[in-house]
ZAMARGU-4260 file (C-alpha; in steps of 0.2 Angstrom, whole numbers, plus 5000, padded with zeros to 4 digits):
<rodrens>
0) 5000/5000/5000 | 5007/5018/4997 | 5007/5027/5011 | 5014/5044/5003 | 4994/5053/5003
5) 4999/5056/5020 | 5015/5066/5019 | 5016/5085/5015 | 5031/5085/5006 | 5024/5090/4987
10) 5038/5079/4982 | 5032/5062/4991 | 5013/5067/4987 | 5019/5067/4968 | 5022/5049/4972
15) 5009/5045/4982 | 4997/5037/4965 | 5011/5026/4958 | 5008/5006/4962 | 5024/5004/4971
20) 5019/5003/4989 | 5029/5016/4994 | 5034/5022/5012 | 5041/5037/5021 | 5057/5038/5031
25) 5052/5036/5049 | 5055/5023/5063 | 5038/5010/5057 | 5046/5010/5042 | 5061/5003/5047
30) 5056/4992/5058 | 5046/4984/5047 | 5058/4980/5036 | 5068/4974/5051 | 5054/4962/5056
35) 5050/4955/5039 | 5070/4952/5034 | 5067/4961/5019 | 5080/4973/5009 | 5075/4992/5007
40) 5076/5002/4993 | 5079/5021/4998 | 5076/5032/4984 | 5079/5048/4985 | 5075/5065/4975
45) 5065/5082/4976 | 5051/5090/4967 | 5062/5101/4956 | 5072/5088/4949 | 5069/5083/4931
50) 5079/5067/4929 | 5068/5060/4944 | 5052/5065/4938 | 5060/5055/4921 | 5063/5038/4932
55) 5047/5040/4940 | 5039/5039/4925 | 5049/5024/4915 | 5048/5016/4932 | 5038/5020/4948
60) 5022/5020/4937 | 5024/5006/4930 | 5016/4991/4936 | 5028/4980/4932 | 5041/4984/4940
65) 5032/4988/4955 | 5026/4971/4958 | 5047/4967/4958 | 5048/4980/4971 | 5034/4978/4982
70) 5037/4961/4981 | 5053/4958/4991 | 5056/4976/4995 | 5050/4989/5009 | 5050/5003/4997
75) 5057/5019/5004 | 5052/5038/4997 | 5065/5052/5002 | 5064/5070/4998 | 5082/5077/5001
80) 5077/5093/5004 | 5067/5087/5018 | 5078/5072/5025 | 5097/5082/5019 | 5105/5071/5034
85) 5096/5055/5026 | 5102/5061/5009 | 5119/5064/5014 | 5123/5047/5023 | 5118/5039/5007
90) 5126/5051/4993 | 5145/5046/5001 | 5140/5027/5000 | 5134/5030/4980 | 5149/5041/4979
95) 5161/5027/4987 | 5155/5013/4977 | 5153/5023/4960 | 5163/5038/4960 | 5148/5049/4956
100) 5132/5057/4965 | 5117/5065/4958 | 5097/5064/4959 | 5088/5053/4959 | 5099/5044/4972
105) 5095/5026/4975 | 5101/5013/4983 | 5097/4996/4991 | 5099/4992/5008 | 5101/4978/5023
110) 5085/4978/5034 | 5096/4988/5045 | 5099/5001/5033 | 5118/4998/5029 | 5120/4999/5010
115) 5123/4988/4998 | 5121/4995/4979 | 5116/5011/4974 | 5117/5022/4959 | 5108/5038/4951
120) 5096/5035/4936 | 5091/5018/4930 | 5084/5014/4916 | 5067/5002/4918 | 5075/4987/4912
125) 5092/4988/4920 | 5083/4993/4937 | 5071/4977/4938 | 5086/4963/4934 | 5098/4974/4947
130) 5084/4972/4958 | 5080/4954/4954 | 5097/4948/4954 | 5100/4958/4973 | 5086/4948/4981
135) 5090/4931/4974 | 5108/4935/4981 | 5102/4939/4997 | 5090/4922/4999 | 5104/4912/4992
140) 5121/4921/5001 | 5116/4933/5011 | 5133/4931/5020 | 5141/4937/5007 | 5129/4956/5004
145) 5133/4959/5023 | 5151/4957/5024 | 5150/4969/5008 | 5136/4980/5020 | 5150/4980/5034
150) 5166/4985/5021 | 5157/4998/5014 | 5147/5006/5032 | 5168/5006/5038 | 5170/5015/5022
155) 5156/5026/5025 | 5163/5031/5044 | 5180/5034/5035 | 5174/5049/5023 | 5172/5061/5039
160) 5183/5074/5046 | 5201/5072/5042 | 5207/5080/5059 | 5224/5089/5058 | 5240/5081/5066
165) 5249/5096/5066 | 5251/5107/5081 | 5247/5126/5070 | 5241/5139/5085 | 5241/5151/5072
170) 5230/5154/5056 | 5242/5152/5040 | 5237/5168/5027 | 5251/5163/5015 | 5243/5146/5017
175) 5226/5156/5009 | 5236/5167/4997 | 5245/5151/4990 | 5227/5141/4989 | 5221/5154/4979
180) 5236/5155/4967 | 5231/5136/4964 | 5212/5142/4961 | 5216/5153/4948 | 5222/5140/4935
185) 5204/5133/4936 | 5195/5151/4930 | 5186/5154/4913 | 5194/5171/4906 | 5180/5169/4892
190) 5165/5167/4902 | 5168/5168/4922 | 5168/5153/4935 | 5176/5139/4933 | 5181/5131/4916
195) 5170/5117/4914 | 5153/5112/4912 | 5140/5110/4920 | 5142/5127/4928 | 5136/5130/4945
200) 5135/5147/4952 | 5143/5142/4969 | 5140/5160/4976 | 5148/5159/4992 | 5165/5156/4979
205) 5162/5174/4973 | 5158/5182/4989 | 5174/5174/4996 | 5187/5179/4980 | 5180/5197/4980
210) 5183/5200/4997 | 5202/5193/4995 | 5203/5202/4980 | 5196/5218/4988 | 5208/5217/5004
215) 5223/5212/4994 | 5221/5226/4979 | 5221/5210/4968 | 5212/5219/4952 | 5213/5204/4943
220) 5203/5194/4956 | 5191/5208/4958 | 5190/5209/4937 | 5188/5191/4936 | 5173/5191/4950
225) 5166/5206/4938 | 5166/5197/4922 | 5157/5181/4930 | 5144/5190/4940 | 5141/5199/4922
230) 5140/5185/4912 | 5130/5177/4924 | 5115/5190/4923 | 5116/5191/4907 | 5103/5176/4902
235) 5097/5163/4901 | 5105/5156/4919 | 5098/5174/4924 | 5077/5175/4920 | 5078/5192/4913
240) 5058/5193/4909 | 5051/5190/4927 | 5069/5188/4939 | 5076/5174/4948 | 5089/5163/4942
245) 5091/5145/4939 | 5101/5133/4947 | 5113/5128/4936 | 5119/5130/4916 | 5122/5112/4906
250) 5135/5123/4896 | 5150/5135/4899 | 5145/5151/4894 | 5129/5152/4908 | 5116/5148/4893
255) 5103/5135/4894 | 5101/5131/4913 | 5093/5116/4920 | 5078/5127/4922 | 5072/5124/4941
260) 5075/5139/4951 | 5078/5138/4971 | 5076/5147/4982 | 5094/5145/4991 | 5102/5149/4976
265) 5093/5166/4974 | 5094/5172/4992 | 5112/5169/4990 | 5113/5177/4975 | 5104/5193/4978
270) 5116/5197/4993 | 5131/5190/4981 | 5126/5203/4970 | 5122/5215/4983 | 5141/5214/4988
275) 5147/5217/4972 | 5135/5232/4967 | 5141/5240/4984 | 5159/5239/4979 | 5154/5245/4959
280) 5138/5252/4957 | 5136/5244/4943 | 5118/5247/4938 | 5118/5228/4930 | 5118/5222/4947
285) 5106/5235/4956 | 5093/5227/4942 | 5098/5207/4945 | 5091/5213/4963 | 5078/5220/4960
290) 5072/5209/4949 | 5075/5195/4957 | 5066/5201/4976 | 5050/5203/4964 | 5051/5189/4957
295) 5052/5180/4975 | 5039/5190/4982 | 5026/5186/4966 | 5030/5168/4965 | 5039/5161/4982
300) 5031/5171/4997 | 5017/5163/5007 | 5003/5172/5016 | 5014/5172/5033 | 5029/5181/5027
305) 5039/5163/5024 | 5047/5158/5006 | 5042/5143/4998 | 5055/5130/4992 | 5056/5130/4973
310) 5050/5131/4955 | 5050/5115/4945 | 5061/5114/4930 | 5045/5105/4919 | 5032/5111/4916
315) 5015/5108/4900 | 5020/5113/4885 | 5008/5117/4870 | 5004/5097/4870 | 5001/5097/4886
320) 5013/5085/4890 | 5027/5089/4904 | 5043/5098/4896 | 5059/5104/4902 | 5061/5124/4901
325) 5043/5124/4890 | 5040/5139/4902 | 5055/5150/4897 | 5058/5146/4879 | 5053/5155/4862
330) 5054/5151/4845 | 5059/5166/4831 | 5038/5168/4824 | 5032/5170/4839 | 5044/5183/4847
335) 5040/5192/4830 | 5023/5193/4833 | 5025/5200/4851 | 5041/5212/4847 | 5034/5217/4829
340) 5045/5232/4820 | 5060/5231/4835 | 5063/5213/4830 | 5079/5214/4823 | 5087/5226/4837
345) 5080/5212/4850 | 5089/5199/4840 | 5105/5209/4844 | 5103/5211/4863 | 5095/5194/4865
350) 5104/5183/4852 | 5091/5176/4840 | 5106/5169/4833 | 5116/5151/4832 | 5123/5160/4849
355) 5106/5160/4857 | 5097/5143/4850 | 5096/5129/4860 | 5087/5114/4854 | 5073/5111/4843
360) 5072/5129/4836 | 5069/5137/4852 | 5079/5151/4860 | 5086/5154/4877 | 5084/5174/4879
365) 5106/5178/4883 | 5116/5193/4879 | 5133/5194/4875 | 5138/5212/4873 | 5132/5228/4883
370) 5118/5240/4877 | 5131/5253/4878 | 5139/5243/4862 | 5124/5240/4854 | 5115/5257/4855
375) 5133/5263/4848 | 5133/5249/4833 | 5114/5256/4831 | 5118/5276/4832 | 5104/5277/4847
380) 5105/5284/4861 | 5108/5270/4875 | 5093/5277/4885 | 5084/5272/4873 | 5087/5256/4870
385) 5085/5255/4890 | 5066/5260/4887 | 5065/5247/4872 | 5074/5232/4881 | 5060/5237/4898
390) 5047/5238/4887 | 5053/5220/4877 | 5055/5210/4893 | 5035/5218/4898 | 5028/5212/4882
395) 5037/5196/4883 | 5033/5193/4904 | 5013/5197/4899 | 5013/5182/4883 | 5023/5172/4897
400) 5010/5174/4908 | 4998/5165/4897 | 5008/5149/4898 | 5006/5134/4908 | 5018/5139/4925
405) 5029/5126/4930 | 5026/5116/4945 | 5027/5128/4966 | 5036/5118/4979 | 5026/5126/4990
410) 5035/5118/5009 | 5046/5131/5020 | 5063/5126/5025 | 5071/5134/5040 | 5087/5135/5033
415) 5081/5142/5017 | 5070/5156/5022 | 5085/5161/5031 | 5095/5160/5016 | 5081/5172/5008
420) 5082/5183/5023 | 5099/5188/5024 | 5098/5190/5005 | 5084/5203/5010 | 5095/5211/5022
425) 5108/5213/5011 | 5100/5221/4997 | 5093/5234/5010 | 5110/5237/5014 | 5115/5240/4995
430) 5101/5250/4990 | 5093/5258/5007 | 5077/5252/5000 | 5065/5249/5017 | 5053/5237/5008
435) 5066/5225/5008 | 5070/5227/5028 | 5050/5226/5031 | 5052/5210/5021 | 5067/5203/5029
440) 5059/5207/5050 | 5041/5198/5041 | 5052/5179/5037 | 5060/5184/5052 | 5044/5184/5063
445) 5039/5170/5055 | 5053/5159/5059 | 5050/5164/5078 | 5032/5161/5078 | 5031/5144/5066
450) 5048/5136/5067 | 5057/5138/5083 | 5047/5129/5098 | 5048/5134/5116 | 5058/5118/5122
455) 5071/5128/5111 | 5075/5119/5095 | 5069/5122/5078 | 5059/5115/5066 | 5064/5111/5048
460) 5049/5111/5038 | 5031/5120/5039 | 5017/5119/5029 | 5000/5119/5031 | 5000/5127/5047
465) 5012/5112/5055 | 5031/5108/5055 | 5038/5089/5059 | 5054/5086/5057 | 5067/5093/5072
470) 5080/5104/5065 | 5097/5102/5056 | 5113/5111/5059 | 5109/5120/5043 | 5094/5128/5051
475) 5104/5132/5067 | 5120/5140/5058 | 5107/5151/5043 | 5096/5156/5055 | 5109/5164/5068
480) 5119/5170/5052 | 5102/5179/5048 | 5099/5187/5065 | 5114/5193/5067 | 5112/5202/5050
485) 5096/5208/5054 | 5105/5215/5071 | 5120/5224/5057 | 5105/5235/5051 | 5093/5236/5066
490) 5104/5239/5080 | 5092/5229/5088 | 5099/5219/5103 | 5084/5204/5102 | 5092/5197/5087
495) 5110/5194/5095 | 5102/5187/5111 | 5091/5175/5100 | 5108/5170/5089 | 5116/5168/5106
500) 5101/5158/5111 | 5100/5145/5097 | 5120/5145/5097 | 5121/5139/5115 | 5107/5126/5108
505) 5118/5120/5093 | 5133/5118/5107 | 5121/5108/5120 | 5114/5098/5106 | 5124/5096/5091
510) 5145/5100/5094 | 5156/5085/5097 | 5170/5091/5107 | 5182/5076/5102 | 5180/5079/5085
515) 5179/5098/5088 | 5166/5099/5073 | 5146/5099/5073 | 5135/5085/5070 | 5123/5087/5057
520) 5109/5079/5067 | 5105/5084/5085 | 5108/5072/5099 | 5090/5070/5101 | 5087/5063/5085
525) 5087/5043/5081 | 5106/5041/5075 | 5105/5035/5057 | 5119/5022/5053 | 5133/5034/5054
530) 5136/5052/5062 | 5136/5066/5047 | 5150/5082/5050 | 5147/5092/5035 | 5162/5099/5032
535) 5163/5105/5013 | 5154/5121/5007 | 5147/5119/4990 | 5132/5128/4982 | 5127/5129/4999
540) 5142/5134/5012 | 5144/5121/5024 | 5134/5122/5038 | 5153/5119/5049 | 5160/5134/5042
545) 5144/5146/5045 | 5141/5140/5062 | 5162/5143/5064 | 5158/5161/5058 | 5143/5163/5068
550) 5153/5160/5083 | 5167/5171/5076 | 5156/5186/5077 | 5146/5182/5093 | 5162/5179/5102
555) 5166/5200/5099 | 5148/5203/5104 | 5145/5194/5118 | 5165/5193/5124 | 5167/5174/5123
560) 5179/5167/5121 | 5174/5150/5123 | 5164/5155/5106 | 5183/5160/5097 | 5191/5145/5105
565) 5179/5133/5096 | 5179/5142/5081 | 5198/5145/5081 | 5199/5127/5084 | 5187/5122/5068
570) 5197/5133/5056 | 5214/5126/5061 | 5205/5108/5060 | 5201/5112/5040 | 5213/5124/5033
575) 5228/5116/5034 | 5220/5099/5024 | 5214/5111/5010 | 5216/5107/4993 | 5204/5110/4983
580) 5200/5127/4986 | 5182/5130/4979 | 5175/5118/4993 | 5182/5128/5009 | 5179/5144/5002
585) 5167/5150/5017 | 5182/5142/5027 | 5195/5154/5018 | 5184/5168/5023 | 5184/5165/5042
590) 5203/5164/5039 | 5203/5182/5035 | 5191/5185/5050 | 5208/5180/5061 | 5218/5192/5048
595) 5226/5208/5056 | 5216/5217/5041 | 5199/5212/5052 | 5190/5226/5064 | 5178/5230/5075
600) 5169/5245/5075 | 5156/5250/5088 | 5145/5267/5086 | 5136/5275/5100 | 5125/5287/5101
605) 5107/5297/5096 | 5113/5298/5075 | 5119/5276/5077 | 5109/5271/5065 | 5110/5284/5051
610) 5129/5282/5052 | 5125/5261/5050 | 5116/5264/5036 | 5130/5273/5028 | 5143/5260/5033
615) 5132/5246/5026 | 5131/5254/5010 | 5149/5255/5006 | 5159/5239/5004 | 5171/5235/5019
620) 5168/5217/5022 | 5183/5215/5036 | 5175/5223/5048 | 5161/5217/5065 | 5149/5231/5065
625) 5139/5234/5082 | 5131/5251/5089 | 5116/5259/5099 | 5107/5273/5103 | 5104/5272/5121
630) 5116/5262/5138 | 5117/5245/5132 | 5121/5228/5142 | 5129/5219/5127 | 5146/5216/5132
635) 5154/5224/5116 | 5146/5241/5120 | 5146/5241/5138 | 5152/5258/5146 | 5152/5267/5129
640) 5137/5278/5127 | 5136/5293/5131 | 5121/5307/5131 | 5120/5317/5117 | 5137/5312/5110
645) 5140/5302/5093 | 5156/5291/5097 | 5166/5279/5085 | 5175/5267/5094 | 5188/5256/5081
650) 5194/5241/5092 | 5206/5229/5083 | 5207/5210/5093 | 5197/5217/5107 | 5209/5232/5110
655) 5199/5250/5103 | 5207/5267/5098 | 5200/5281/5110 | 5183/5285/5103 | 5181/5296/5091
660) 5170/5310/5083 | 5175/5309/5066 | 5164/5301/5055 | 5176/5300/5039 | 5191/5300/5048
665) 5184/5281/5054 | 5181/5277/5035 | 5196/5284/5029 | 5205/5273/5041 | 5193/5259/5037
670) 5196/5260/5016 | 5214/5262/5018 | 5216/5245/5028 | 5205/5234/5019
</rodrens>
């Protein structure tokens, strides 16, 4: 029987009509296939993903092969985006015994859960006989599937932390400068990020490299950020009809994208872009942002103030049948019959050309040159075709409209509204716009009020009015990351002592003192089959290396320094054993944290949060920023307001110059030692 009607994941319920009788992850489950000794199939995938919406159709609804599986399998249905620490135990098994991940996951287990066999996508008739063959082995030898079980599980345990034998004190910059030497042979000059394809965005990789490039007055660093973040935005990775971007491009010059778009990716993104629009102003950027928060708010914002999850990549096309990109895509009549007379000037901005087309005559809307270029080549003025290129992407947005809309993941994740939130608060930063602020205090309401209990601990999921799962370090580490920001801009002292709060949680609950890192899972979950330290960043940072900042910045705050000691401790654990840069990147950026280039700057008085608001628009990313406008308790600003006085107070390692009155005297000092 499938058991999938009564799950709210939109994922699962897309499963919950096929005829394998499939069950969610949960301890009935399990047991069940521990009482029947019967070998599980974990299959694994999310509601955005095409490929598995492709298995489940060759396979799952097929009622052949689900009389193989339901016959001698309990039959497992994960989303990852749900179950990450269920995901993640399970993509280093696949990854140990084929060299390869990727969704749909799936694999075969011992009642118990150990693996056996796993893989990505099947084809129908390769799956059954796999499945066939697994089951008669383990009836005839099972002897031989559990000494397997046992050699892989060790193998499992193996891919954790690899703890550092040496005895560094210190935190290594020419270690950092070297590592980004190495980085640099692996950039695309042509088209920004890394030379290969696919191409993912990987924002925090961006963030991180301007910063260095910024504090190191290495221009071509900061040129190289400038040319990716450009090319980026310039289609089709980057919707330029309706805003938001895609999660990733199949090709090398950011064209076609696998069409889904996340939310994590964007909220990343938008402060990414936020960043670099502080540092150049380049207008480019300013409307990436803006676009991209509208977008969000029209298509991803429930009615409590919380984001929804993601965008399918599929959705009808003119046949009615499920299609990849069908939402997005043009062919040349049909943009002539909405562009009319402008036709072949939107051919050059958009490419309606062998650089533009895709696949079966239809076009993915992508520049390649500026409209400065273009106007020039046309002899128009560039205002001009400014109006025409607005007025295009209306005209097209409106047909759009018309179209079949791709499929809402309509669940909240913790983790990923808080993604979306700092994103928020980092545009308001950028562009002083107080919409976005409102937004950003709205998803942080509704993250205290839905997803954070009062025995402490917060929840991973909501929807419809209820959350079930506990939360994972990710929610922990994004949401104090995203309190603290919301303190950067607020001057409000509530978000500190809530990041404090769900930081002394995460210690209690989560941290491993032996192996100086934080488990995935909190001690009060059911242990799976082995103990998850996420250690890498990727497209996401590494939930490690935000929690490690986190308690970099608390620790100058609060004035613990049992909060430095264990992130000190964490960043010498990594850095040493780096070696492929692009997956420690968020690392690399605590590492300049512990710099001498790194300050604090605390400012007190009645004008605190105009003077904020100018120190948040202008990029100085080394530097802890804390102020009030009245006597405060926090422990940072203790002792340092005083009535009707404006005071900077520029502390370096704890240890602050006499304050001062001066506003651009502190930013002058500020610029010249970034």
């Amino acid at each position: 029987m499938n058991l999938l009607s009564q799950e709210t994941s939109p994922y699962l319920l897309q499963h919950a009509n096929n005829p394998v009788h499939w069950k969610a992850w949960n301890p009935k489950s399990l047991t069940e296939a521990k009482e029947n000794n019967k070998l599980i199939i974990v299959s694994i995938g999310y509601s955005a993903c095409h490929w598995c919406h492709v298995m489940e159709h060759e396979s799952f609804e097929n009622v052949a092969v689900a009389q193989v599986m339901n016959a001698h399998f309990i039959n497992i249905k994960v989303d990852r985006e749900e179950r990450p620490d269920v995901d993640a135990v399970y993509m280093k098994a696949v990854q140990i015994m084929t060299g390869r991940g990727g969704w749909p996951l799936n694999v075969v287990t011992l009642p118990d859960g150990r693996p056996v066999w796993g893989g990505t996508y099947f084809r129908k008739d390769e799956w059954t006989q796999t499945l066939d063959e697994l089951q008669k082995m383990y009836q005839s030898a099972p002897e031989r599937m559990i000494d397997y079980a046992e050699k892989l599980h060790h193998g499992i345990k193996a891919i954790g932390i690899v703890q550092n034998e040496e005895s560094e004190t210190e935190i290594d910059q020419n270690l950092i400068a070297s590592l980004i030497e190495k980085w640099k042979k692996s950039f695309d000059w042509e088209f920004g990020g890394m030379a290969r394809a696919p191409k993912f965005m990987m924002p925090n990789n961006y963030h991180f490299l301007m910063r260095y490039g910024y504090q190191k007055n290495d221009a071509g660093l900061l040129d190289f950020v400038n040319l990716t973040l450009t090319k980026m935005a310039y289609g089709g990775l980057f919707d330029t009809v309706d805003g938001g971007f895609s999660r990733y491009s199949v090709d090398m010059k950011w064209h076609v994208p696998h069409f889904e778009k996340m939310l994590y990716d964007n909220g990343q993104l938008v402060s990414l872009y936020s960043d670099a629009y502080k540092l150049t102003k380049n207008q480019l950027y300013k409307e990436v942002i803006e676009k991209t928060l509208r977008f969000v708010e029209k298509e991803l914002m429930n009615p409590e103030g919380g984001f929804y999850a993601a965008l399918d990549a599929d959705s009808l096309n003119s046949n009615n049948h499920l299609e990849e990109g069908a939402f997005y895509v043009w062919k040349i009549p049909e943009l002539k019959a909405i562009i009319k007379e402008d036709f072949d000037l939107f051919s050059q901005v958009f490419n309606c050309n062998s650089f533009g087309l895709w696949e079966d005559e239809n076009y993915v809307l992508i520049q390649n040159q500026t409209l400065e270029s273009i106007a020039k080549q046309n002899n128009i003025p560039v205002a001009t075709l400014e109006n025409k290129k607005e007025n295009w992407e209306k005209l097209l947005y409106n047909e759009r409209e018309k179209r079949s809309k791709p499929r809402l993941d309509d669940k909240c994740l913790t983790s990923w509204n808080a993604i979306m939130l700092k994103g928020y608060v980092d545009a308001y930063k950028a562009l002083e716009d107080k919409k976005y602020l409102e937004t950003a205090l709205q998803n942080a309401r509704f993250i205290t009020t839905n997803l954070w209990s009062s025995e402490g601990n917060l929840f991973h999921n909501y929807k419809n009015g209820k959350s079930t799962i506990n939360g994972y370090l990710e929610d922990y580490c994004f949401v104090i990351a995203a309190f603290i920001a919301l303190y950067e801009v607020t001057f409000d002292e509530k978000w500190l002592h809530d990041a404090k709060q769900l930081t002394d949680y995460s210690l209690e609950h989560f941290y491993d003192e032996k192996k100086s890192f934080f488990a995935f899972t909190s001690n009060l979950d059911e242990a799976l089959i082995t103990t998850h330290y996420e250690t890498e960043d990727n497209v996401i940072p590494a939930s490690n290396s935000v929690m490690a900042k986190n308690l970099y910045q608390l620790s100058i705050y609060f004035n613990n320094s049992y909060y430095e000691k264990v992130s000190h401790n964490m960043l010498l654990a990594i850095l040493p054993g780096v070696d492929y840069p692009s997956a420690f990147s968020n690392w690399m950026d605590l590492g300049l944290d512990f710099s001498e280039q790194n300050k604090e700057l605390a400012i007190c008085g009645e004008l605190a949060l105009e003077y904020c608001a100018k120190i948040n628009s202008m990029y100085i990313p080394n530097i802890v920023l804390a102020g009030t406008q009245k006597t405060s308790s926090l422990p940072f600003l203790s002792a340092r307001y005083i009535n009707k006085e404006t005071l900077f107070y520029l502390c370096q390692n704890r240890t602050c110059l006499i304050p001062n009155t001066d506003f651009q005297q502190i930013i002058n000092v500020l610029i010249k030692q970034s």
